[in-house]
Backbone atoms as SQL, in Angstrom:
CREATE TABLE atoms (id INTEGER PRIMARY KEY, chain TEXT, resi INTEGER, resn TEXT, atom TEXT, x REAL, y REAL, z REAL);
INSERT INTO atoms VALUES
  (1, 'A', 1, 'UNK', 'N', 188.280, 96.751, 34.419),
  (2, 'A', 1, 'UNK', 'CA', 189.056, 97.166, 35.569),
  (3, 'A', 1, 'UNK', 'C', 190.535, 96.936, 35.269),
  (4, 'A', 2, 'UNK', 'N', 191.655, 97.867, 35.204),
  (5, 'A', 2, 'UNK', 'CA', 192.556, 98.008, 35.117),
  (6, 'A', 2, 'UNK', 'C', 193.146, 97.202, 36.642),
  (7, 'A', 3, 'UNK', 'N', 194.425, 96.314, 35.935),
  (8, 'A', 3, 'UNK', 'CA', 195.535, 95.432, 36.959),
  (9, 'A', 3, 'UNK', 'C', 195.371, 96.584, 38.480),
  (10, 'A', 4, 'UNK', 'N', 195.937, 97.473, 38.381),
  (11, 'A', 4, 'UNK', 'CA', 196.417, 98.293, 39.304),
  (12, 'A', 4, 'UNK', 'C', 195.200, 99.028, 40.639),
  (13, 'A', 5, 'UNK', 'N', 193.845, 98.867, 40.193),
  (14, 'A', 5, 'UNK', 'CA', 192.579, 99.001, 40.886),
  (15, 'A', 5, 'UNK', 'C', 192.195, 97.629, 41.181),
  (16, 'A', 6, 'UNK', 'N', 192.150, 96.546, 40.151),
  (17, 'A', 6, 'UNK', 'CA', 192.346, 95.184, 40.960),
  (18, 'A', 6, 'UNK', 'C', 192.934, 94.573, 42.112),
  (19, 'A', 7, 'UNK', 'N', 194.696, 95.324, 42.499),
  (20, 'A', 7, 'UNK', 'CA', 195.456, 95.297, 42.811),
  (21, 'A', 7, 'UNK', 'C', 194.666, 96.227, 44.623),
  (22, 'A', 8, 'UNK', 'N', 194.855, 97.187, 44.409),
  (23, 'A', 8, 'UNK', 'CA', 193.986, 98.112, 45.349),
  (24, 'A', 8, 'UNK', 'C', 193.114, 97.385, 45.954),
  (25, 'A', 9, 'UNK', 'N', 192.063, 96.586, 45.134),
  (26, 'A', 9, 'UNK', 'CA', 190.656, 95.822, 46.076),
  (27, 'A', 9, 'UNK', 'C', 191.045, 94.583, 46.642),
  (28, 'A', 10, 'UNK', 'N', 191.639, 94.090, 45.815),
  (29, 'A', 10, 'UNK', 'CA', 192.521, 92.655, 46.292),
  (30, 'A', 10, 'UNK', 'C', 193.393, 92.472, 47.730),
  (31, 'A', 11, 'UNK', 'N', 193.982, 93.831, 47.475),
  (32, 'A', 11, 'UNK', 'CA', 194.778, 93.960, 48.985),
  (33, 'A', 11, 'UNK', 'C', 193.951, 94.367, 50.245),
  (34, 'A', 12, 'UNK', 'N', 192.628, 95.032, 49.872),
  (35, 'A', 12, 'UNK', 'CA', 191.658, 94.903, 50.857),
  (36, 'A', 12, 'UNK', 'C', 190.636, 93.591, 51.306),
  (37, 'A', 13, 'UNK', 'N', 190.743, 92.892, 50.611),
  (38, 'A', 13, 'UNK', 'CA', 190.450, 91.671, 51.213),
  (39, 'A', 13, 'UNK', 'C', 191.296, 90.538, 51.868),
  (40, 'A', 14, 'UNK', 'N', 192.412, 90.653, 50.831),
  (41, 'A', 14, 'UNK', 'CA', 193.651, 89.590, 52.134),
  (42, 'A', 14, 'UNK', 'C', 193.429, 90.275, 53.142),
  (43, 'A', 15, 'UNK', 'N', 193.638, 91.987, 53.180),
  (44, 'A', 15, 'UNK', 'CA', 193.946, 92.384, 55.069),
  (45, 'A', 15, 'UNK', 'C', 192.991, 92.081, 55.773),
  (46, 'A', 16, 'UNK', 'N', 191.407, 91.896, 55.166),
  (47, 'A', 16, 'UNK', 'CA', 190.327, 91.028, 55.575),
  (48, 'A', 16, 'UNK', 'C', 190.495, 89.657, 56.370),
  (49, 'A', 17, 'UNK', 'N', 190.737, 89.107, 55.059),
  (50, 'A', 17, 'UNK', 'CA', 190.948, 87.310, 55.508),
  (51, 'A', 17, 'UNK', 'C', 192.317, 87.346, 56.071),
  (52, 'A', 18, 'UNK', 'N', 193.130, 88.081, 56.632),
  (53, 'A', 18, 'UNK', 'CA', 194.360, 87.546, 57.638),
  (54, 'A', 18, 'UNK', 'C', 194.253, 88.790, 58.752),
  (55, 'A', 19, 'UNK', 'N', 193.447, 89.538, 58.543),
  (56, 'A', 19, 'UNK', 'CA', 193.200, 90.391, 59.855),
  (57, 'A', 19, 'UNK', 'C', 194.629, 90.769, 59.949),
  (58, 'A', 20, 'UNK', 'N', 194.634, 91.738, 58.719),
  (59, 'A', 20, 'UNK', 'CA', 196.069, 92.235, 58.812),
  (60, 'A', 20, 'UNK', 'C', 196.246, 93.972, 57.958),
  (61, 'A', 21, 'UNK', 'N', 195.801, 95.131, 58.599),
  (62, 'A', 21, 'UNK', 'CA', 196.014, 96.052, 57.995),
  (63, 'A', 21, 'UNK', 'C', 197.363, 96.410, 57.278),
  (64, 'A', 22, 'UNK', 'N', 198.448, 95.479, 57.750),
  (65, 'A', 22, 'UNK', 'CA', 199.602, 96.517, 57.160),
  (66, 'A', 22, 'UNK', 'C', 199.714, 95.659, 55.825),
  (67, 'A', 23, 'UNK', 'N', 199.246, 94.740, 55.072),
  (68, 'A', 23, 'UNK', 'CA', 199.554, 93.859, 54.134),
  (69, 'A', 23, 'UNK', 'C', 199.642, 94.665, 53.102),
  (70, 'A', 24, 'UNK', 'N', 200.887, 94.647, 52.426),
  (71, 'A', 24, 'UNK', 'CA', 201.043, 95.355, 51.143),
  (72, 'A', 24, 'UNK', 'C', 200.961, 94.389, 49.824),
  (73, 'A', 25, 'UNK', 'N', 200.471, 94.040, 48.823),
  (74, 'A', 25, 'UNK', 'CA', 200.389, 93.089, 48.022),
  (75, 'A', 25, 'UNK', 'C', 201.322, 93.923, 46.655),
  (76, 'A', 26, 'UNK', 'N', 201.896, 92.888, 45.900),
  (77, 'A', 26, 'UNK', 'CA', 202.438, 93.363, 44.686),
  (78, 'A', 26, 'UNK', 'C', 202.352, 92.245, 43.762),
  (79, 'A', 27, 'UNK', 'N', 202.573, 92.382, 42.656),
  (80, 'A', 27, 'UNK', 'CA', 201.970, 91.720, 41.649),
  (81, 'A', 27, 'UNK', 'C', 203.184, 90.180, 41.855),
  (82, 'A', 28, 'UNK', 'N', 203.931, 90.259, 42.571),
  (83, 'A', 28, 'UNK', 'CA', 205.168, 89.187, 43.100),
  (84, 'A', 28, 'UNK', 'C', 205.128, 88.848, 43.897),
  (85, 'A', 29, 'UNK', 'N', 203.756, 89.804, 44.988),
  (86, 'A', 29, 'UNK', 'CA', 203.567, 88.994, 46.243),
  (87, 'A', 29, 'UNK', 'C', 203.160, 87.128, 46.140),
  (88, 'A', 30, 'UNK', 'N', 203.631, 86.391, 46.980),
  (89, 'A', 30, 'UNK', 'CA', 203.497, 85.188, 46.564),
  (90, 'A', 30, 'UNK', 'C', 202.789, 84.723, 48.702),
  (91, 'A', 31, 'UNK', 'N', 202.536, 82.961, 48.728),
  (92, 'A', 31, 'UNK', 'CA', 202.167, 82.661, 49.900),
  (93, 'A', 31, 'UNK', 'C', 203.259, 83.159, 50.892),
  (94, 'A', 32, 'UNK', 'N', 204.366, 82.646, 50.660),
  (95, 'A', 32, 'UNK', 'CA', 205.630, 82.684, 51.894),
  (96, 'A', 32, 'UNK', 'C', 205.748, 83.866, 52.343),
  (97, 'A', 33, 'UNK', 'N', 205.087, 85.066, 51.348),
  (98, 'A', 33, 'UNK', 'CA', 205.594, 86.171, 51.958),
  (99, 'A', 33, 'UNK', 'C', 204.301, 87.430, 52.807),
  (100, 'A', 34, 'UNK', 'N', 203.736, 86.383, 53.356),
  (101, 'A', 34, 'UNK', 'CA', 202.529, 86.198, 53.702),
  (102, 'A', 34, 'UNK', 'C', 202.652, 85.785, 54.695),
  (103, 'A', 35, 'UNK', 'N', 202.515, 85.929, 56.462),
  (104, 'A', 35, 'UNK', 'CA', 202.367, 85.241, 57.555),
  (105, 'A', 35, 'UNK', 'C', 201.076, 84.509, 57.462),
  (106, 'A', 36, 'UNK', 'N', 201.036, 83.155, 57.897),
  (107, 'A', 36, 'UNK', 'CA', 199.326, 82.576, 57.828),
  (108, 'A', 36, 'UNK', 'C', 198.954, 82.273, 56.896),
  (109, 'A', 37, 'UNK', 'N', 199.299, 82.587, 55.885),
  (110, 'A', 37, 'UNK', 'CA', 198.826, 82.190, 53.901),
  (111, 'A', 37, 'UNK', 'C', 199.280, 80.771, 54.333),
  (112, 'A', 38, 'UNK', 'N', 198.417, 79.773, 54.761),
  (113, 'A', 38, 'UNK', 'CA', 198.356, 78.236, 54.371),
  (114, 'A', 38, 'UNK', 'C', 196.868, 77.768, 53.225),
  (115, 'A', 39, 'UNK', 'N', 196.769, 76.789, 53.575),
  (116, 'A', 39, 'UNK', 'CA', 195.754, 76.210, 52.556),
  (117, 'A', 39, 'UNK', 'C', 194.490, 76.631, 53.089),
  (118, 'A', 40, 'UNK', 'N', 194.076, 76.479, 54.325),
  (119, 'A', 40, 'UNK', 'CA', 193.048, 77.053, 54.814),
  (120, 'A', 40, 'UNK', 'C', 192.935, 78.682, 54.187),
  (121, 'A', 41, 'UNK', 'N', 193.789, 79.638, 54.485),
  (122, 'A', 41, 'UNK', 'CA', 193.496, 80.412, 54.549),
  (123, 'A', 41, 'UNK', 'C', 193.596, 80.857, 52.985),
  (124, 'A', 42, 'UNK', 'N', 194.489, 80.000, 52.073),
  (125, 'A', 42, 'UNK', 'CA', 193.961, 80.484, 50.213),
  (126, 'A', 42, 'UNK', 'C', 192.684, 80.027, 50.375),
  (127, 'A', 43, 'UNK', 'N', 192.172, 78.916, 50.549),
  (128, 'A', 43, 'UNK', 'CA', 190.766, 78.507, 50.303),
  (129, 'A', 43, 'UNK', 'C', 189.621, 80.015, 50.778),
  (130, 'A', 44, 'UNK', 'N', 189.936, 80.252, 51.762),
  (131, 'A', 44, 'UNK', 'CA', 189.268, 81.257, 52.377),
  (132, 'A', 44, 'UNK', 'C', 189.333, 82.630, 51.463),
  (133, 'A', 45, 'UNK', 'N', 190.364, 82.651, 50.829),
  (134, 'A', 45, 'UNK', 'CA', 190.992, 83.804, 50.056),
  (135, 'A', 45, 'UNK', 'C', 189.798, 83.934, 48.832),
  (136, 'A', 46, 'UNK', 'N', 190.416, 81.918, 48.002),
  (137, 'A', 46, 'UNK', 'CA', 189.387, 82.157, 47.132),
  (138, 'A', 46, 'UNK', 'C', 187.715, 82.128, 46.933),
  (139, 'A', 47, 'UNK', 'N', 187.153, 82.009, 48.367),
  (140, 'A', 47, 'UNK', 'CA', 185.964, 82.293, 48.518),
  (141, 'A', 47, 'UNK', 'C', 185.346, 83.293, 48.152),
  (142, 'A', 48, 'UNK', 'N', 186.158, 84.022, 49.318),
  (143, 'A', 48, 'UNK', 'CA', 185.992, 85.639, 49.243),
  (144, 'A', 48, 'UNK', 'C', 186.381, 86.193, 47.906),
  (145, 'A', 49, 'UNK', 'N', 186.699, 85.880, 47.554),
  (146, 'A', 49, 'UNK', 'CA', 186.731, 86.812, 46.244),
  (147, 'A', 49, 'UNK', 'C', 185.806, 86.411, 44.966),
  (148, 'A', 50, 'UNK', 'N', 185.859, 84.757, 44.704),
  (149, 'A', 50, 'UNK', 'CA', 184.549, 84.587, 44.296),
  (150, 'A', 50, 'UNK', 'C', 183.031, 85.191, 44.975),
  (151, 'A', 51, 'UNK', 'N', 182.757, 85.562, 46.350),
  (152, 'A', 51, 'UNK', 'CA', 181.738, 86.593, 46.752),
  (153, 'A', 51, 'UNK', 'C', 181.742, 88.058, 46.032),
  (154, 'A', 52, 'UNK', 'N', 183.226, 88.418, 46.370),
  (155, 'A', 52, 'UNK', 'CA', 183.056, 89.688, 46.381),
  (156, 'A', 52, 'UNK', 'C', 182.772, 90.273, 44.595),
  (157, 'A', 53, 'UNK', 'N', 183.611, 89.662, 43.823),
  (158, 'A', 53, 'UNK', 'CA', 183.190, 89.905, 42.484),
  (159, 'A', 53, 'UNK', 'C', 182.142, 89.097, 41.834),
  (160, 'A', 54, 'UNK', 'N', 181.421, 88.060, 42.329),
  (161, 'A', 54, 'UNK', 'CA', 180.208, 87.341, 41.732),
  (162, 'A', 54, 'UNK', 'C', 180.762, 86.170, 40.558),
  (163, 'A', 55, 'UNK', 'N', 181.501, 85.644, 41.292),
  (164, 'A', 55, 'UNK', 'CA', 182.326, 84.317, 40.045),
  (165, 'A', 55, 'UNK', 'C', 182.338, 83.035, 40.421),
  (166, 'A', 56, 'UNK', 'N', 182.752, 82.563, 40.239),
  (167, 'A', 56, 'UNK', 'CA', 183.168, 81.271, 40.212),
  (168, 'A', 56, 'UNK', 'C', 184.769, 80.927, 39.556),
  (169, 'A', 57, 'UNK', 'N', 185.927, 80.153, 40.084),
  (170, 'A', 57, 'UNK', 'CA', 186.919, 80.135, 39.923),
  (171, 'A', 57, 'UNK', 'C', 186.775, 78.115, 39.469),
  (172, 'A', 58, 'UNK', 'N', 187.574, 77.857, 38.637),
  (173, 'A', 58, 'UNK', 'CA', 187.417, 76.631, 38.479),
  (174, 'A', 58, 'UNK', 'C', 189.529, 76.223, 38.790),
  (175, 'A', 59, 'UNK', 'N', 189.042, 74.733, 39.514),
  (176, 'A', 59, 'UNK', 'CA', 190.444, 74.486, 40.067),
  (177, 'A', 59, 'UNK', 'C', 191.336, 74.652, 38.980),
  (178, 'A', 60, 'UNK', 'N', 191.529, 74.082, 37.765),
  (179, 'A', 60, 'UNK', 'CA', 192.352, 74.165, 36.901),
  (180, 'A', 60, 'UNK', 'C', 192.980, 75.526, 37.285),
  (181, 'A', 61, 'UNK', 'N', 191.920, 76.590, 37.304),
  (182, 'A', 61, 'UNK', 'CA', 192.561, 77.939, 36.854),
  (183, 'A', 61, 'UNK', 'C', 192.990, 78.567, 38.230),
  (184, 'A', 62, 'UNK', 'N', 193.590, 77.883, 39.635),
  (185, 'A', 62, 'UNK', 'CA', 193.967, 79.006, 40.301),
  (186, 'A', 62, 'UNK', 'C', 195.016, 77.695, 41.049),
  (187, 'A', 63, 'UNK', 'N', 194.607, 76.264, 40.662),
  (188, 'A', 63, 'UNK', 'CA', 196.121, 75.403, 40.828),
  (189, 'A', 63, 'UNK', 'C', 197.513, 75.861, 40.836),
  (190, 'A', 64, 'UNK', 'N', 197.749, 76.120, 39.805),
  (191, 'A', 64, 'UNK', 'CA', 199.258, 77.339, 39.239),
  (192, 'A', 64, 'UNK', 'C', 199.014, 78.279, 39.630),
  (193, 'A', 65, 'UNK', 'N', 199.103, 78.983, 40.100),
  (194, 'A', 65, 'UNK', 'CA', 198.841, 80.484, 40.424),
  (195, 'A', 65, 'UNK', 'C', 200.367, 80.301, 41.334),
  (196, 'A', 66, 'UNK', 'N', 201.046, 81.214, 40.700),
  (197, 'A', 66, 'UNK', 'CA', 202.479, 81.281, 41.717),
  (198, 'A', 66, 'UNK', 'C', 202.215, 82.442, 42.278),
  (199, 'A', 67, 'UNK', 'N', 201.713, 83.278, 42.038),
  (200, 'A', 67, 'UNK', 'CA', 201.966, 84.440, 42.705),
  (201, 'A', 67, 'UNK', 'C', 200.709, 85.678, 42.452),
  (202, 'A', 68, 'UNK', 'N', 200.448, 86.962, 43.498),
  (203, 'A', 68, 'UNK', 'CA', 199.110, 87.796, 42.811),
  (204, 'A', 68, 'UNK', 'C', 198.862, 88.150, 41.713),
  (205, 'A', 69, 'UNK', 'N', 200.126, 88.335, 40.952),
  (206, 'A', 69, 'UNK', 'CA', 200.556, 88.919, 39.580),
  (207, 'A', 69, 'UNK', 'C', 199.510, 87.645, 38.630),
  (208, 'A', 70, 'UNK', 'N', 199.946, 86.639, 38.739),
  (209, 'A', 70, 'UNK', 'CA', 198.992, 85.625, 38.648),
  (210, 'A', 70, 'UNK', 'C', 197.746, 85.467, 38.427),
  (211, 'A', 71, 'UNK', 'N', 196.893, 85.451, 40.019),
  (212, 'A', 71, 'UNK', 'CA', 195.983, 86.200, 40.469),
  (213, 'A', 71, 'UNK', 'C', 195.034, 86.888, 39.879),
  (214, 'A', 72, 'UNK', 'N', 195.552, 87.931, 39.649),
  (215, 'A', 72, 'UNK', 'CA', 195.072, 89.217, 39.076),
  (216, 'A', 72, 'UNK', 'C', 194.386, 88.876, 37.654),
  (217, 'A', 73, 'UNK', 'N', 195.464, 88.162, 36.822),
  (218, 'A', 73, 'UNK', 'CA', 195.403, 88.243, 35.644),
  (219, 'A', 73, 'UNK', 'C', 194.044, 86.946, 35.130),
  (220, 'A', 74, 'UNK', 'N', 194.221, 85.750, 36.232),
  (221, 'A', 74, 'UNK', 'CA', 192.757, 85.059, 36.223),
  (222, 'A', 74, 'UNK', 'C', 191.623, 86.046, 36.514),
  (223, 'A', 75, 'UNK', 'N', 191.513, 86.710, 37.524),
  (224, 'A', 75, 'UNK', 'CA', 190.541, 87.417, 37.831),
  (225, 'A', 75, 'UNK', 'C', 190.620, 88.264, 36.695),
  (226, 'A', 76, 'UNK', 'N', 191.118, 89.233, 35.890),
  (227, 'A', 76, 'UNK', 'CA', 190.732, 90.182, 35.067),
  (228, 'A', 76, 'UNK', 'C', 190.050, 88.826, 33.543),
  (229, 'A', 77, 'UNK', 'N', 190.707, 88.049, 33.321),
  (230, 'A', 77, 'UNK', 'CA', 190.040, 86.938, 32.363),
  (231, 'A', 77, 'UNK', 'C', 188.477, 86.855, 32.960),
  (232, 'A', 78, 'UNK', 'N', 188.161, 86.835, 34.073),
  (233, 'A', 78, 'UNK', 'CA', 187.314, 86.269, 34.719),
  (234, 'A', 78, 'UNK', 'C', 185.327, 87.154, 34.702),
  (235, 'A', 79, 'UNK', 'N', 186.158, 88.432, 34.458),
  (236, 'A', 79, 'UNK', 'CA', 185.598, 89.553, 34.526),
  (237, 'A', 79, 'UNK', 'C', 185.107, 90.166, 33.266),
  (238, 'A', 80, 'UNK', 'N', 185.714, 89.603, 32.568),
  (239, 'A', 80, 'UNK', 'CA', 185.526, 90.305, 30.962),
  (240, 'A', 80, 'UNK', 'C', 184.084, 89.684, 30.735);
């Protein structure tokens, strides 16, 4: 799966977990720029996405995560 279709499914699940259709994500999107992105709601983030693609995320690897660009690039490691 190419960054940019990652990018596409990814932004359909934040608007999920923040009950937010207009959420535009970019690979620089980060928490702050995010209404509601607290700890609860990454935890919730990284649930869901460990569901939705069938993974498992280990803390080391989403501790640092500054930003989706980030993100993305664990999840495409993740997938291979």
């Amino acid at each position: 799966m190419q960054k940019n279709e990652l990018l596409e499914k990814i932004t359909l699940i934040f608007r999920d977990v923040f009950d937010d259709q207009n959420i535009v994500l970019a690979l620089d999107t980060t928490a702050s720029d995010i209404d509601d992105w607290d700890s609860l709601s990454h935890i919730r983030l990284i649930i869901t996405h460990e569901e939705e693609f069938g993974i498992r995320f280990k803390t080391t690897e989403i501790s640092d995560l500054k930003n989706v660009g980030d993100f993305i690039n664990v999840l495409m490691n993740k997938l291979k």
